[in-house]
PDB file with one MODEL, atoms N, CA, C and O in Angstrom:
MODEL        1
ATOM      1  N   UNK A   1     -38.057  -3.347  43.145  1.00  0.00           N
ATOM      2  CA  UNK A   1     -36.811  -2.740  42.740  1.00  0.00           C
ATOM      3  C   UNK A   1     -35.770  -3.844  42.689  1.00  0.00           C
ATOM      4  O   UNK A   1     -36.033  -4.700  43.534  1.00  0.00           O
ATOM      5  N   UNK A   2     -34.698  -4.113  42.000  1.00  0.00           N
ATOM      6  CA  UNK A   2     -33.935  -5.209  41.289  1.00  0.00           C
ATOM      7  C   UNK A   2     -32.506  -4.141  41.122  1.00  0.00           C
ATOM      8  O   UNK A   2     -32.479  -2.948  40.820  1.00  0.00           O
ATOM      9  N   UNK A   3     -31.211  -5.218  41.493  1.00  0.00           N
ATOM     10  CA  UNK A   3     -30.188  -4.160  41.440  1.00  0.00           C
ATOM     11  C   UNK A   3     -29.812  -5.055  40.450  1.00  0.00           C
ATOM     12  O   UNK A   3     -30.453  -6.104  40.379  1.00  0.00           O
ATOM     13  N   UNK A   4     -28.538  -4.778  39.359  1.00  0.00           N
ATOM     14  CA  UNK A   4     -28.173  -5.752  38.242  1.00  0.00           C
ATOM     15  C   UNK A   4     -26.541  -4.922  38.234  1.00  0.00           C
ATOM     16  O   UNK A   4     -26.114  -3.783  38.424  1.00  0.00           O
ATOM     17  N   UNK A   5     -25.791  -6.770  37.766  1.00  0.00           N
ATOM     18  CA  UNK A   5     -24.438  -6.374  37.901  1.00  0.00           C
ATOM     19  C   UNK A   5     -23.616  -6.443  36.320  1.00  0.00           C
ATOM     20  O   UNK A   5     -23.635  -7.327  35.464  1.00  0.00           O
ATOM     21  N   UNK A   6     -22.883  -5.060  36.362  1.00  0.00           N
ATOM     22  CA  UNK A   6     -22.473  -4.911  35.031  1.00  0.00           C
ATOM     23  C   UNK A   6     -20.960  -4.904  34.775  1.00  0.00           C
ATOM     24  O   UNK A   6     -20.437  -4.142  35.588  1.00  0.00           O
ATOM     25  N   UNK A   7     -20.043  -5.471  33.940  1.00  0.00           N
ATOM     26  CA  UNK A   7     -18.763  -5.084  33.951  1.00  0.00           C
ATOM     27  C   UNK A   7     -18.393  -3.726  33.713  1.00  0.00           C
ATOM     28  O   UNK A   7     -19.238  -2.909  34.080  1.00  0.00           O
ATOM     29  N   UNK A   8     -17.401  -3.288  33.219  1.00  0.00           N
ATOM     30  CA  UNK A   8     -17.118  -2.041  32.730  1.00  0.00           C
ATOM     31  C   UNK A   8     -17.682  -1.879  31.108  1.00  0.00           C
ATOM     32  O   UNK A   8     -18.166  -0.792  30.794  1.00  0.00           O
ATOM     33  N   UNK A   9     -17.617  -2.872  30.186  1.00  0.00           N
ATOM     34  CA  UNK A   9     -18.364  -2.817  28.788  1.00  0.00           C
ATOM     35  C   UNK A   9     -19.814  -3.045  29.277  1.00  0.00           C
ATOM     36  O   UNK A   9     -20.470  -3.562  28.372  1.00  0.00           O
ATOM     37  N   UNK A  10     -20.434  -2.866  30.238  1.00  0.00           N
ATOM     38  CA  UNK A  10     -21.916  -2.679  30.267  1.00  0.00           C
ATOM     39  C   UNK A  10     -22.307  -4.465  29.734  1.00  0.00           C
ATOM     40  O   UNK A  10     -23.089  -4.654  28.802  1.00  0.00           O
ATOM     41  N   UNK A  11     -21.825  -5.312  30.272  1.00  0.00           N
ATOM     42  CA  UNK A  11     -22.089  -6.734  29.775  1.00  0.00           C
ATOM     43  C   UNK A  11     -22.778  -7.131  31.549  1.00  0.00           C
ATOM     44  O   UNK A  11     -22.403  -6.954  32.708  1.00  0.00           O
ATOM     45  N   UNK A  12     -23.501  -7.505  31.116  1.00  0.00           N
ATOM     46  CA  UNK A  12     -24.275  -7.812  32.871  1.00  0.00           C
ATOM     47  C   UNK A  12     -23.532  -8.977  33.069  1.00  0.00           C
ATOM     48  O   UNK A  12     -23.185  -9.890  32.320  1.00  0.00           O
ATOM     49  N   UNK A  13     -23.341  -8.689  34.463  1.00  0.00           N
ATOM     50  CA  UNK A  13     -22.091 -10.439  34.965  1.00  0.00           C
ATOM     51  C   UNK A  13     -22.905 -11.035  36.305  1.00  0.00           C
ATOM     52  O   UNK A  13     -22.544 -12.157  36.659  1.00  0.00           O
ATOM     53  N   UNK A  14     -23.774 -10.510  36.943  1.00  0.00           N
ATOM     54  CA  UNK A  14     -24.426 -11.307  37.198  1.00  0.00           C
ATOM     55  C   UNK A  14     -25.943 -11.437  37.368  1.00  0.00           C
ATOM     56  O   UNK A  14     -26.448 -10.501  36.748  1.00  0.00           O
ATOM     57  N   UNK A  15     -26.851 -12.168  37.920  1.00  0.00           N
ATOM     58  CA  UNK A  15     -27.993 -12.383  37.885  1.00  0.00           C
ATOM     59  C   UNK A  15     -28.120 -11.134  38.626  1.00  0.00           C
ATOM     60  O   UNK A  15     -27.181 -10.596  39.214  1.00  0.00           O
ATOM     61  N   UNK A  16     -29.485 -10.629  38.571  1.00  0.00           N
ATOM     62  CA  UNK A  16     -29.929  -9.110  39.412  1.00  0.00           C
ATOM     63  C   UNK A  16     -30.461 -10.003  40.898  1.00  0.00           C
ATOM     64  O   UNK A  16     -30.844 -11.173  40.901  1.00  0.00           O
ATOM     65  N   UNK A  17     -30.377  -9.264  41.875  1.00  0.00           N
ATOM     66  CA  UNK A  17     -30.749  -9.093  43.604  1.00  0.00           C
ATOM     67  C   UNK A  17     -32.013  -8.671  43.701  1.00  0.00           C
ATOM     68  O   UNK A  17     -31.914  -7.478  43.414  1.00  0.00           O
ATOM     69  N   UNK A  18     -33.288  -8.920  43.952  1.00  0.00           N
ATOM     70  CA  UNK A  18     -34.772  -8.396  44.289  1.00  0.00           C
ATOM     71  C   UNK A  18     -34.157  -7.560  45.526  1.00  0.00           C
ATOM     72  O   UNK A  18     -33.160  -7.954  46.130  1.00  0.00           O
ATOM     73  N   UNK A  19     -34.650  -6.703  45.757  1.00  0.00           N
ATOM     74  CA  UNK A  19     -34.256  -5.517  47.048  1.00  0.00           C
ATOM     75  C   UNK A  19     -36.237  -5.752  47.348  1.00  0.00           C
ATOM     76  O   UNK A  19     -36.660  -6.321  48.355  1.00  0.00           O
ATOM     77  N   UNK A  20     -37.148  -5.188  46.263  1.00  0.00           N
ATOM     78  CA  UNK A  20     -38.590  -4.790  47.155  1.00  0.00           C
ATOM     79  C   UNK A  20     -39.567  -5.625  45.918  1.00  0.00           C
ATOM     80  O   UNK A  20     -39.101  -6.011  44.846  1.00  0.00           O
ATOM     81  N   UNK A  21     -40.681  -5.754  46.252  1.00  0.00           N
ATOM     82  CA  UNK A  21     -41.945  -5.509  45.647  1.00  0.00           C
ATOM     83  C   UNK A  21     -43.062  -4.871  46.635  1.00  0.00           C
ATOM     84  O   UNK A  21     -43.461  -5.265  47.731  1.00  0.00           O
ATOM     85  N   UNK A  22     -43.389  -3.847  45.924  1.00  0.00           N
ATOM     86  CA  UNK A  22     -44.675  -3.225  46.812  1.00  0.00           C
ATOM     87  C   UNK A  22     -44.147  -2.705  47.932  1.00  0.00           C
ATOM     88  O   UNK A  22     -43.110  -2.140  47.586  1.00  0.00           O
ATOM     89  N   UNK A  23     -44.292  -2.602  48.990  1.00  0.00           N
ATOM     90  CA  UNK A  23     -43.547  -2.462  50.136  1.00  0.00           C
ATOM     91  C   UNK A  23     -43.365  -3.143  50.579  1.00  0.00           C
ATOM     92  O   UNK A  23     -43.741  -3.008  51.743  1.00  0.00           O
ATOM     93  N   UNK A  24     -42.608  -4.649  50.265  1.00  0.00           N
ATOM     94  CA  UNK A  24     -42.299  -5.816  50.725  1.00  0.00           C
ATOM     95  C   UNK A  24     -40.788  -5.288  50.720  1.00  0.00           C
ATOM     96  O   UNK A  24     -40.538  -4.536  49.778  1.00  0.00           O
ATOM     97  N   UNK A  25     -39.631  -5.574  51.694  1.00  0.00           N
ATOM     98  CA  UNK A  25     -38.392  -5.798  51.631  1.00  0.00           C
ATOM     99  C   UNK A  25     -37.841  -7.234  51.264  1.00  0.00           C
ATOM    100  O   UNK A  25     -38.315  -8.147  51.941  1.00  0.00           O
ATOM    101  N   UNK A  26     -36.912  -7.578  50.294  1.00  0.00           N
ATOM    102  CA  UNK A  26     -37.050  -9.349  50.129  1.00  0.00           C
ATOM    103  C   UNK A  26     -34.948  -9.311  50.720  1.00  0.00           C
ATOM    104  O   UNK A  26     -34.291 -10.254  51.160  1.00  0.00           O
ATOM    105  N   UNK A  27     -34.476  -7.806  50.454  1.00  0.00           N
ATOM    106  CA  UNK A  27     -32.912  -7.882  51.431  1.00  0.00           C
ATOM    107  C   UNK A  27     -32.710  -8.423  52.706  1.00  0.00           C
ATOM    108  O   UNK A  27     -33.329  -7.939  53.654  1.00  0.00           O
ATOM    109  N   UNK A  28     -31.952  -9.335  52.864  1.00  0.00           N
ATOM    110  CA  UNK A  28     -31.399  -9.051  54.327  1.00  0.00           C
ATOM    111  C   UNK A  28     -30.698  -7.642  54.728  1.00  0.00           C
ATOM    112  O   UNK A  28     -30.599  -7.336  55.916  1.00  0.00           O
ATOM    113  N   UNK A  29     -30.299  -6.941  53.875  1.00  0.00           N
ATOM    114  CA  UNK A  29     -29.577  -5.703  54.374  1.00  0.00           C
ATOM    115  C   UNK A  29     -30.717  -4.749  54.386  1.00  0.00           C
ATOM    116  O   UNK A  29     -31.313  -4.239  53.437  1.00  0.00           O
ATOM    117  N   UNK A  30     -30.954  -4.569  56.144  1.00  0.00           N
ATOM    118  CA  UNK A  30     -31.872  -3.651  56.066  1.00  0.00           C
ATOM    119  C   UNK A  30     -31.535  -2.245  55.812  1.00  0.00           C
ATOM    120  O   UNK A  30     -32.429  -1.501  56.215  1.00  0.00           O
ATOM    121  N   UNK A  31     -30.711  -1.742  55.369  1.00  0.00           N
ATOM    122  CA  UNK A  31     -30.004  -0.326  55.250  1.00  0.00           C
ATOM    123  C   UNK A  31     -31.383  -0.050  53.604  1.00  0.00           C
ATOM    124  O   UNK A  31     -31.926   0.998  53.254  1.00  0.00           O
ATOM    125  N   UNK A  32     -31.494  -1.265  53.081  1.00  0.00           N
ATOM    126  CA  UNK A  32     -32.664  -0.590  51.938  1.00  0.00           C
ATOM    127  C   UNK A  32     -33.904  -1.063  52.480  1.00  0.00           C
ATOM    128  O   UNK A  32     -34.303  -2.021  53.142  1.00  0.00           O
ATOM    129  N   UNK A  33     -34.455   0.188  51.836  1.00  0.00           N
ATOM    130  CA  UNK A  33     -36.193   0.393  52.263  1.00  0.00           C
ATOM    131  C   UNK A  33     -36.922   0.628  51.514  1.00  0.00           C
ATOM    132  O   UNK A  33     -36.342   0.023  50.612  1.00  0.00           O
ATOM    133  N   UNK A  34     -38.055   1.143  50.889  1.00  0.00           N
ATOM    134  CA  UNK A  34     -38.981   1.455  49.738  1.00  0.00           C
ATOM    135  C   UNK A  34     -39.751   2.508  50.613  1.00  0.00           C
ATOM    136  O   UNK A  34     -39.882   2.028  51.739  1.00  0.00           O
ATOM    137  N   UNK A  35     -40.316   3.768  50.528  1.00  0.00           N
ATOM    138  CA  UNK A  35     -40.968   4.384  50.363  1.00  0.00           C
ATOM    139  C   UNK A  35     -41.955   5.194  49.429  1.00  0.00           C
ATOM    140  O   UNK A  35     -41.551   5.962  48.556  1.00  0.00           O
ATOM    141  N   UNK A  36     -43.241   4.956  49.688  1.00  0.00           N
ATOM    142  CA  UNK A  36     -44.506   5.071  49.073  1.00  0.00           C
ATOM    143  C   UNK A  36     -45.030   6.278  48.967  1.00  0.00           C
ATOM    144  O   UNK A  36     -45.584   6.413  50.058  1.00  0.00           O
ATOM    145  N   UNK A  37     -45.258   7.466  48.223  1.00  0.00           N
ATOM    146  CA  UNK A  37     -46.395   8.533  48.609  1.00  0.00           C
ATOM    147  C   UNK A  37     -47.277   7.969  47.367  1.00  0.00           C
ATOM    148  O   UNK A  37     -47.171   7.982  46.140  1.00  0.00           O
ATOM    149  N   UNK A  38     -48.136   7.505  48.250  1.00  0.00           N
ATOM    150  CA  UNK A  38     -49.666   7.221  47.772  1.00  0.00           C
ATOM    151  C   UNK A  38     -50.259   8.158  46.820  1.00  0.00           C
ATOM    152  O   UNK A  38     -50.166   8.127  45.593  1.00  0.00           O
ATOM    153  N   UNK A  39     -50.926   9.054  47.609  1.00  0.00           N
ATOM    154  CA  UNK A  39     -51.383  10.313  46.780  1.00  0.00           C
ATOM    155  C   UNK A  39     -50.671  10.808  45.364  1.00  0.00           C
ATOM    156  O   UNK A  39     -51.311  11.391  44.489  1.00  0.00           O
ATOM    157  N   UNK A  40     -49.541  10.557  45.281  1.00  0.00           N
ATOM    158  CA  UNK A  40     -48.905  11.655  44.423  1.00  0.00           C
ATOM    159  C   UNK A  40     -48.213   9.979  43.258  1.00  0.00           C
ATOM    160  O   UNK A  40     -47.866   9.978  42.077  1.00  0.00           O
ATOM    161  N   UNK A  41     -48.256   9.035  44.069  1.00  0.00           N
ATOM    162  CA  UNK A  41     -47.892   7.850  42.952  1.00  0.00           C
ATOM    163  C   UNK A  41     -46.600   8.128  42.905  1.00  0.00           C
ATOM    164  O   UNK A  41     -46.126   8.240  41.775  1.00  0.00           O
ATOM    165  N   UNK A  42     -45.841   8.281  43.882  1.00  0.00           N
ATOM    166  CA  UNK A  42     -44.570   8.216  43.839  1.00  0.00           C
ATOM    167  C   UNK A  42     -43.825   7.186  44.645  1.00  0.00           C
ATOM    168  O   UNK A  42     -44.061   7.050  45.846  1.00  0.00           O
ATOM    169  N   UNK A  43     -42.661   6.240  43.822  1.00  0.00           N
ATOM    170  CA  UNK A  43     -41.661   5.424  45.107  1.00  0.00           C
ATOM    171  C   UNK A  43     -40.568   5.619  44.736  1.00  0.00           C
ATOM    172  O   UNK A  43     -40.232   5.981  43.608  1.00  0.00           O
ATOM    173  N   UNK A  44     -39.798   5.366  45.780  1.00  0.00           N
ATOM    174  CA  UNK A  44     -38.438   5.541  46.186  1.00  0.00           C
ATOM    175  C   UNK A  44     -37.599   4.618  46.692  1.00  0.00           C
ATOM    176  O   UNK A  44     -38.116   3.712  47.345  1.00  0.00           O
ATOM    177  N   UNK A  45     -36.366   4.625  46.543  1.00  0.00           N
ATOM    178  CA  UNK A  45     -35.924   3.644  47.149  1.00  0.00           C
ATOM    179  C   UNK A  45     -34.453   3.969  47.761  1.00  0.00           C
ATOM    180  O   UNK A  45     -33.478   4.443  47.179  1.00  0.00           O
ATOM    181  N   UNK A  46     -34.589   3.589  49.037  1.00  0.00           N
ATOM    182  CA  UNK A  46     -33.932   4.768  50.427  1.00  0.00           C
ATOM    183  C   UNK A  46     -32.546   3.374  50.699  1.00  0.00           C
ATOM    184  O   UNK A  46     -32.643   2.150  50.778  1.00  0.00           O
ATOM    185  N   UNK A  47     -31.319   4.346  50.776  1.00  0.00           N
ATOM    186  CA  UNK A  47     -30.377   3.383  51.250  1.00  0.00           C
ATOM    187  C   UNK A  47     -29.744   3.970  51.847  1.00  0.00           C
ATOM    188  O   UNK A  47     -29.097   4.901  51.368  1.00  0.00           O
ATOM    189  N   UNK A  48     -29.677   3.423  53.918  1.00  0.00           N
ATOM    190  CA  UNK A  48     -28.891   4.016  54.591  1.00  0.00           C
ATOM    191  C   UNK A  48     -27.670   3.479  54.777  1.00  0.00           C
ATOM    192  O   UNK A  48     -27.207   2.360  54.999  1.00  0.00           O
ATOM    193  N   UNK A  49     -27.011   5.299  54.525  1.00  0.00           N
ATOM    194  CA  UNK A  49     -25.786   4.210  54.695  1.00  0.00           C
ATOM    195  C   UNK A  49     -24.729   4.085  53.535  1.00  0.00           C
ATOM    196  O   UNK A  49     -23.681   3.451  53.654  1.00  0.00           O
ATOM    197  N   UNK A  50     -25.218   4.933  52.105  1.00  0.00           N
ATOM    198  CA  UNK A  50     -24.811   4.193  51.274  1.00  0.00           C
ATOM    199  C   UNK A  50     -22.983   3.787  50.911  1.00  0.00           C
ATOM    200  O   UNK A  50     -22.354   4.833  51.075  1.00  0.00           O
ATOM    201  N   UNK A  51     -22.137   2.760  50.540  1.00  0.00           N
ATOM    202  CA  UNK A  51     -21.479   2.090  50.759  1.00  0.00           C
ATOM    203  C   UNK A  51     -20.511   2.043  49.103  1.00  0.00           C
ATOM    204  O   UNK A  51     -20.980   1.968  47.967  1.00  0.00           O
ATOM    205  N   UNK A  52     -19.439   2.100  49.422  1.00  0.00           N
ATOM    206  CA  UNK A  52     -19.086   2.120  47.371  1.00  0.00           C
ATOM    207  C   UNK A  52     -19.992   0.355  46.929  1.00  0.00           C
ATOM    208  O   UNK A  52     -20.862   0.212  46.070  1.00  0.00           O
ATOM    209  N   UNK A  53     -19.609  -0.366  47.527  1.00  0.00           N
ATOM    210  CA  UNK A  53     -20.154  -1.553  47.117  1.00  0.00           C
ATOM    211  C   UNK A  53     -21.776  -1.132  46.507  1.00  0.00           C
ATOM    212  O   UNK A  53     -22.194  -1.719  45.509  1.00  0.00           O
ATOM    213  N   UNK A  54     -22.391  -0.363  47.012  1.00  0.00           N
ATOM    214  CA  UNK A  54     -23.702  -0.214  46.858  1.00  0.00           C
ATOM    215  C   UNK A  54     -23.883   0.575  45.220  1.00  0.00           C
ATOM    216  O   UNK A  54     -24.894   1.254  45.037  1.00  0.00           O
ATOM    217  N   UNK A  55     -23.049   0.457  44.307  1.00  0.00           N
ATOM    218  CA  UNK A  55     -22.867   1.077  43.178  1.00  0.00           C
ATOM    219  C   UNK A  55     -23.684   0.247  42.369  1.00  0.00           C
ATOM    220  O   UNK A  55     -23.939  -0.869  42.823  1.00  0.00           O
ATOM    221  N   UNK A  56     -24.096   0.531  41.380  1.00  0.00           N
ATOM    222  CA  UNK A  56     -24.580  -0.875  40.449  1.00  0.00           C
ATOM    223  C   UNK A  56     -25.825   0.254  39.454  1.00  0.00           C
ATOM    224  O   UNK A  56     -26.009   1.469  39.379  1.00  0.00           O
ATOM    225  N   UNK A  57     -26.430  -0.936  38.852  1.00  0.00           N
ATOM    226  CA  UNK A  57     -27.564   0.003  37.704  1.00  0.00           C
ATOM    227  C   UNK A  57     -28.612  -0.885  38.754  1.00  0.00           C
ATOM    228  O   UNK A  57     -28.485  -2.035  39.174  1.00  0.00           O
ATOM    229  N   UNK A  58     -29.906   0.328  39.048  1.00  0.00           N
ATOM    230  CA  UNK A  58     -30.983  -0.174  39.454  1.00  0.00           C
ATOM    231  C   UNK A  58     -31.938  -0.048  39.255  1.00  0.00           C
ATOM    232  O   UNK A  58     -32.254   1.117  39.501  1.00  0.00           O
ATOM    233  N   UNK A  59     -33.161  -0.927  38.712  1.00  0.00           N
ATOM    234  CA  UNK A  59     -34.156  -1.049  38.184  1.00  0.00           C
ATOM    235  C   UNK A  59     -35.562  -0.858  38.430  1.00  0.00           C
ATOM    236  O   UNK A  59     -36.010  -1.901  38.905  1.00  0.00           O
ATOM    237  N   UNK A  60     -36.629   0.204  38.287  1.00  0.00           N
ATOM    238  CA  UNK A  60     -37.998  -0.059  39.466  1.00  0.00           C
ATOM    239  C   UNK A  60     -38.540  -0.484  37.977  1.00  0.00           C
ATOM    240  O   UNK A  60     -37.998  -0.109  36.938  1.00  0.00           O
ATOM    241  N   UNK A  61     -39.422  -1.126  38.027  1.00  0.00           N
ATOM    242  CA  UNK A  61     -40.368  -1.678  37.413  1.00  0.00           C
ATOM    243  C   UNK A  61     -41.921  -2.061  37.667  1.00  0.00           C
ATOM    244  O   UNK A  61     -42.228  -2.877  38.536  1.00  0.00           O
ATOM    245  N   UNK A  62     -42.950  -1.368  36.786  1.00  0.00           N
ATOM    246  CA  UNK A  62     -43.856  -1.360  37.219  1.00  0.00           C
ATOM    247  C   UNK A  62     -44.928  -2.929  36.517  1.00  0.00           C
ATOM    248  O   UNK A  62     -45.013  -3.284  35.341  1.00  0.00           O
ATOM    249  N   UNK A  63     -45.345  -3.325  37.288  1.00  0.00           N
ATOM    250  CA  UNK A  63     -46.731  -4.452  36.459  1.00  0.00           C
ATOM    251  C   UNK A  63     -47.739  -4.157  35.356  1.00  0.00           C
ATOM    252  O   UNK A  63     -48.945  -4.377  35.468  1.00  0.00           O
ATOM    253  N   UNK A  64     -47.437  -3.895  34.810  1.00  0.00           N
ATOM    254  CA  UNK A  64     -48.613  -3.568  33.215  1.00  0.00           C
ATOM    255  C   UNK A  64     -47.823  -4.449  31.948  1.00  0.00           C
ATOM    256  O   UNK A  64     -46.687  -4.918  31.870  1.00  0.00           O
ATOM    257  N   UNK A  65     -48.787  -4.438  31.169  1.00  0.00           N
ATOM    258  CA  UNK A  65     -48.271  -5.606  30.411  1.00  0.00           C
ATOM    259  C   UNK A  65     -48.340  -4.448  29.054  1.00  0.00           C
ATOM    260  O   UNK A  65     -49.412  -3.896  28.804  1.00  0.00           O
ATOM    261  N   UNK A  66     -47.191  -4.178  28.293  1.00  0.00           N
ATOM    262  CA  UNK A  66     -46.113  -5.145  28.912  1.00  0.00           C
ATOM    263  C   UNK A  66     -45.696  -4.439  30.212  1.00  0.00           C
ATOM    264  O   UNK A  66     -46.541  -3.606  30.540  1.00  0.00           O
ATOM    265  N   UNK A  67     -44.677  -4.517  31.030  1.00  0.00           N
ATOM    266  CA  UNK A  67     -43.835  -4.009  31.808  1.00  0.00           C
ATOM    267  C   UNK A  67     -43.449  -2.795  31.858  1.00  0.00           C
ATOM    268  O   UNK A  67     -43.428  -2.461  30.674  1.00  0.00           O
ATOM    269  N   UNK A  68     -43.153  -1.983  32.429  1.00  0.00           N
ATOM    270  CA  UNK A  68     -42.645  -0.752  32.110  1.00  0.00           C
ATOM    271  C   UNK A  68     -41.426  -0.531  33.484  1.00  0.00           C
ATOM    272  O   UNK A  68     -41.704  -0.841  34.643  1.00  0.00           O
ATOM    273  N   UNK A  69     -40.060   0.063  33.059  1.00  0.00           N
ATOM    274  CA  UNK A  69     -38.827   0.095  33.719  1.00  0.00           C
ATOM    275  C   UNK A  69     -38.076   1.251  33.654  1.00  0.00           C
ATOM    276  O   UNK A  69     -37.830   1.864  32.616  1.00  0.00           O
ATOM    277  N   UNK A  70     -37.558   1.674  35.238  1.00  0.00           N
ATOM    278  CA  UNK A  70     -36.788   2.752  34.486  1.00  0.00           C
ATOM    279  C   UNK A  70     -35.489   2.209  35.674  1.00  0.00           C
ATOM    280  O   UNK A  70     -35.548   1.551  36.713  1.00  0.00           O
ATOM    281  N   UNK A  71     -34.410   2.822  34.954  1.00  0.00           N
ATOM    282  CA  UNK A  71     -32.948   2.277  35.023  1.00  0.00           C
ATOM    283  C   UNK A  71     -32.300   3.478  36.076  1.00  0.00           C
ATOM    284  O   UNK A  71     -32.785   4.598  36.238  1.00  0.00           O
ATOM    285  N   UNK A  72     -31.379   3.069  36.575  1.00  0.00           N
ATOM    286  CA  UNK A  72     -31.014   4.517  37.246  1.00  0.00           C
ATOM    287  C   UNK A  72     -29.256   3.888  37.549  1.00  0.00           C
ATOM    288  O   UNK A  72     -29.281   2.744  38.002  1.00  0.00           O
ATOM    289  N   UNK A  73     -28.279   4.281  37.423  1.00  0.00           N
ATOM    290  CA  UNK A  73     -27.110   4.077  38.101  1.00  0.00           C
ATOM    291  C   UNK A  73     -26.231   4.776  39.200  1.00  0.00           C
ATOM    292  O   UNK A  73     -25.553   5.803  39.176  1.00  0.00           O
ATOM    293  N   UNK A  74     -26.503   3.806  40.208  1.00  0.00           N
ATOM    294  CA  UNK A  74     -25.831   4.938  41.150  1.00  0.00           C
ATOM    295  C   UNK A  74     -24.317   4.645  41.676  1.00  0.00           C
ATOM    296  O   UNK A  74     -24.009   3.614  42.275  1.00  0.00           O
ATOM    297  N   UNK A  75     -23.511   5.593  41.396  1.00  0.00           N
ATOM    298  CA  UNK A  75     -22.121   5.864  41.629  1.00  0.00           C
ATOM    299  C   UNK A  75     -21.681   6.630  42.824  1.00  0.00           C
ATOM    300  O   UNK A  75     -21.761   7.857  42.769  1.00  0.00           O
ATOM    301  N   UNK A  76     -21.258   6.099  43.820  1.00  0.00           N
ATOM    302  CA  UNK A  76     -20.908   6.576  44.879  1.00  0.00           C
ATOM    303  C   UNK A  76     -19.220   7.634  44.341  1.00  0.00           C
ATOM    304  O   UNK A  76     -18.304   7.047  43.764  1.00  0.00           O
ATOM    305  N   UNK A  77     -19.142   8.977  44.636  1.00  0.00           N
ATOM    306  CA  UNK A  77     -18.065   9.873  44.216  1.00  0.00           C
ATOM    307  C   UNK A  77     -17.576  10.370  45.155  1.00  0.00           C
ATOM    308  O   UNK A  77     -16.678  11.202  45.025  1.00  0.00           O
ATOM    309  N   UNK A  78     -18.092   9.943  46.482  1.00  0.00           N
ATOM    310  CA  UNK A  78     -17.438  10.691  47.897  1.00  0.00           C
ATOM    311  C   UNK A  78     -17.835  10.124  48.845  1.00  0.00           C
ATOM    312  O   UNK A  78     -18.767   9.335  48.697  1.00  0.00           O
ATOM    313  N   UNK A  79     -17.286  10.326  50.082  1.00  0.00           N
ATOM    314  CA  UNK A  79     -17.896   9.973  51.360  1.00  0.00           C
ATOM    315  C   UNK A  79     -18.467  11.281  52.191  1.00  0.00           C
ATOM    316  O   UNK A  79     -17.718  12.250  52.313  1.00  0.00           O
ATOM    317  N   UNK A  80     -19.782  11.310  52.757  1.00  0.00           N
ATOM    318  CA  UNK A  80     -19.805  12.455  53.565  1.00  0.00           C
ATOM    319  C   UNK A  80     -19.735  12.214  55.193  1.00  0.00           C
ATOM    320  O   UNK A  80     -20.489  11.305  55.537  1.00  0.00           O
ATOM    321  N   UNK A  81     -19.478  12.426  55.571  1.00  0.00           N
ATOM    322  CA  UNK A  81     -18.582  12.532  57.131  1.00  0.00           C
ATOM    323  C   UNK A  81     -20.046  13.433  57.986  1.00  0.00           C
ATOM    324  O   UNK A  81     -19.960  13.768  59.167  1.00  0.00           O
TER     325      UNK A  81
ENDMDL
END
C-alpha cells in the first residue's frame, strides 16, 4: 500500500510513502497496519488513530503483470471523541 501527495488540481507534489508490502510494515508510524483474510482474498489497511494529516489518495496494488491498482481517497470530515 503507497500513500501519494496531491495539490488541490490533482497534480501529485510529492513522491508516494510505501506504508506495506504483504504484511510487511515499511512506516515508522505504527498507527498503520495491513490486515489479511486469507480465505476470502481480502486486505485492508487499518489506521489508528486517524489524524487530518492522514488525508491523501491511497494506493493497494497488486503484482501481476501488468500491475493492477485501486485508488481510494481518504478525507478526514470530523473528529470522533
Amino acid at each position: 500500500m503507497t500513500r501519494k501527495f496531491f495539490d488541490e488540481d490533482g497534480h501529485q507534489v510529492k513522491d508516494f510513502q510505501l506504508l506495506t508490502v504483504g504484511l510487511l510494515t515499511y512506516s515508522s508510524d505504527d498507527r498503520f497496519q495491513v490486515e489479511h483474510t486469507r480465505h476470502l482474498g481480502n486486505w485492508a489497511l487499518r489506521i489508528k488513530g486517524c489524524r487530518k494529516e492522514d488525508e491523501g489518495h491511497y494506493e493497494c496494488q497488486i503484482s501481476t503483470h501488468p500491475p493492477q491498482s485501486i485508488f481510494v481517497e481518504l478525507r478526514i470530515v470530523g473528529l470522533f471523541q
